[in-house]
N, C-alpha and C positions, 0 to 999 in steps of 0.2 A: 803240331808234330807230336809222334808219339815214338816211343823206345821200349824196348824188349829182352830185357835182360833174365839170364838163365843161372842160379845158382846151385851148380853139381855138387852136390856132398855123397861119403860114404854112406850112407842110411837112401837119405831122399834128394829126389830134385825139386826146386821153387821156381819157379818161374813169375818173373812179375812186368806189368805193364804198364808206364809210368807215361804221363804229362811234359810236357814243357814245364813245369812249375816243380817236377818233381814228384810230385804225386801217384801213389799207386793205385791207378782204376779196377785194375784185375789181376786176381792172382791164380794159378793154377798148379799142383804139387804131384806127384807120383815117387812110389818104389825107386830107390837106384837098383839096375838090375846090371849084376858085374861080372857074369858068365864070359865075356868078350866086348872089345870095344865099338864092335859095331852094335851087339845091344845094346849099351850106354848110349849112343849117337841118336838109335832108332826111338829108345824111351824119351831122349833128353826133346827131339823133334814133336814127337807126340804129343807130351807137353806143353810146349812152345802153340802149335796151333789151339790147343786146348783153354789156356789164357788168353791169344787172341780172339777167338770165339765168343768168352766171357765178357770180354771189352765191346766187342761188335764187329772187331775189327777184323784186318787180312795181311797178311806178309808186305801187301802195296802201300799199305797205311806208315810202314815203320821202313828205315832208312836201313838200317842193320842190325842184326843181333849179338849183343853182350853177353859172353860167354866167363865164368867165372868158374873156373875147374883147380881141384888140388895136383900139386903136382910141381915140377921144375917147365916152366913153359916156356918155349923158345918163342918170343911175340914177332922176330925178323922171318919164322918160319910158316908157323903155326903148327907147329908141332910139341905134343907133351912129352919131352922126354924123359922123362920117370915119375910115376906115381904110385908110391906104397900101399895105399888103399885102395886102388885101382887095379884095374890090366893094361894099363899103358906103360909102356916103354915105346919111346920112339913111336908114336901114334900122333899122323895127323888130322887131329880131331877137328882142326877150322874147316876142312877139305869137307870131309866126313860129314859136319852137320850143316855144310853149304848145300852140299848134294840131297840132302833132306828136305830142305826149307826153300827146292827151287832157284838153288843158286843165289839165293840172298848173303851179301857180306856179311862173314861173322869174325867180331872184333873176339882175342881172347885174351886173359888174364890169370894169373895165379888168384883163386878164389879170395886168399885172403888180400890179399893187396889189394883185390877190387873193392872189398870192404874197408879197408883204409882209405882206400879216395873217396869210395861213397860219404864217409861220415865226415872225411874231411870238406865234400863239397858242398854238403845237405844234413849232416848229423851232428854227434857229441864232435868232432875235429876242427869245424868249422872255424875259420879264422885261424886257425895256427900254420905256423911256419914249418917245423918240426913235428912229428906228432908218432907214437907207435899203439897201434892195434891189436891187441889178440884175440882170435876167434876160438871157440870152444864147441865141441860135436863129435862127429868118429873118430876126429884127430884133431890135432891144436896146430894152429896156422900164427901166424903172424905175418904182416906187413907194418912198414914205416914209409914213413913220409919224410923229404929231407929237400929243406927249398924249394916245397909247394909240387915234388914231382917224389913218383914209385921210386922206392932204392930196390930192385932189384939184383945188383950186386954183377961180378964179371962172369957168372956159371947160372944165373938169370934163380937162385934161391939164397941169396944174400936175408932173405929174413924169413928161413923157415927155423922158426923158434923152437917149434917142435920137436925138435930135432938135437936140441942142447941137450948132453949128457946130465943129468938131475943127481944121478943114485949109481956110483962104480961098481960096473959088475951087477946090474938090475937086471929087471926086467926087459926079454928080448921085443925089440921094438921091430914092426912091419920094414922098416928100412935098412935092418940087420946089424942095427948097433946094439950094445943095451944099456938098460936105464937113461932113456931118453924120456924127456918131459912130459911127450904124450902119452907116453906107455902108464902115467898114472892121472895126468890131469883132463884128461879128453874123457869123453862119456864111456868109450871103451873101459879107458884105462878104472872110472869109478866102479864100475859093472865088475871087474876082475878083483877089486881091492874087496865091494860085497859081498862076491863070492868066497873069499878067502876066509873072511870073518864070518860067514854063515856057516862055513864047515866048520867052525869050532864053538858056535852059539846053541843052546836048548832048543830044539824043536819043537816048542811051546814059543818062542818069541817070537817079538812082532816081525820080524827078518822074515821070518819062514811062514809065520800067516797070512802076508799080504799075498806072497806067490802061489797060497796054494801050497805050500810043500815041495814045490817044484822050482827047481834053482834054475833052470831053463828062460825062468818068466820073469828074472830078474833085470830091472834096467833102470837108468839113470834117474830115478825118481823113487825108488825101493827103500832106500837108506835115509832117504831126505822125511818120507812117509813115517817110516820107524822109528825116526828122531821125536818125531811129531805126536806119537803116538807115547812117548816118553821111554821107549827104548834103550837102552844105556850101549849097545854093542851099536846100533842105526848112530846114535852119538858119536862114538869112537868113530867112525867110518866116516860120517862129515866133518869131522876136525882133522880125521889125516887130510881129509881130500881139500880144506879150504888151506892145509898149511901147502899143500904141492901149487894151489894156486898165487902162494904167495911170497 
């Protein structure tokens, strides 16, 4: 038996195609393209045959498809009903990439709580009881685990962490609050904090060499580069960012 699971993120989609043992045989990645959610549905499908392809396989090989999307996700509906990063609101995305994939069942989840049970059932969680996850990328997710089952909570985003106020009166966050946690600890949020301290850095330093000059070409690895290179403002910039992760 084989299984098909599809990990949507702000940036990219992963796709991967695993064993009965767990194991992943093939994996397959693409752009998120976020013009509309039927683009999302069409790329996220694309994909999905793309990996199985890799595998050798066909949509008859695998039972259903594992869907792992950000967002507040109703699993009684299959509908996303809000996602900040996204163009969902009220979007039935199970619908959507059933009609893709030939009507094949597609299970879905809040991305990060799918990554909670993964590690709880095959990763670093294994064996525990209790356990909480956070995920790190366009935005910051969180799931928990609570007597070996998802706590999704009575409004189905009982552990979007992301979303805890950090900083009063911060930065405006995609989901219109501000100073929420992802607005600094998510690769978005590092890329913003870089930016900030490149406006005020020599443009002689390693900040502005690595890009080019070009503040456009900055991203979550910019500042980690310029530390490295012994930079002192690339420093600053990963000591704010490890203290927001901590």
């Amino acid at each position: 038996m084989y299984y098909l699971g599809i990990d949507l993120g702000g940036t990219n989609i992963a796709v991967g195609v695993v064993d009965e043992n767990n194991a992943i045989i093939a994996r397959a990645t693409s752009k998120t393209k976020v013009d509309s959610p039927e683009q999302v549905a069409d790329a996220m499908a694309e994909t999905a045959r793309a990996a199985l392809a890799n595998a050798g396989l066909t949509l008859d090989d695998v039972p259903w498809v594992g869907l792992g999307s950000p967002g507040t996700i109703n699993k009684a509906t299959g509908i996303i009903e809000f996602a900040n990063n996204l163009p969902f609101s009220n979007t039935p995305m199970e619908q959507m990439l059933s009609q893709r994939l030939d009507g094949k069942k597609v299970l879905m989840e809040n991305d990060a709580n799918a990554a909670a049970y993964g590690e709880y059932m095959a990763g670093a969680l294994k064996g525990a009881d209790n356990a909480v996850a956070i995920t790190l990328g366009t935005g910051v997710g969180g799931g928990i685990i609570i007597d070996h089952k998802i706590y999704s909570g009575s409004n189905f985003a009982g552990a979007e962490l992301g979303h805890t106020v950090i900083v009063v009166d911060g930065r405006p966050c995609t989901c219109g609050r501000l100073g929420c946690w992802e607005t600094y600890a998510s690769a978005t949020g590092l890329i913003k904090t870089t930016k900030e301290h490149m406006e005020k850095a020599p443009k002689d330093s390693a900040l502005w060499t690595i890009v080019g000059g070009d503040m456009d070409k900055v991203n979550g690895r910019t500042a980690f580069d310029a530390m490295r290179q012994g930079d002192p403002v690339g420093k600053e910039i990963v000591d704010e960012y490890v203290k927001y992760l901590s």
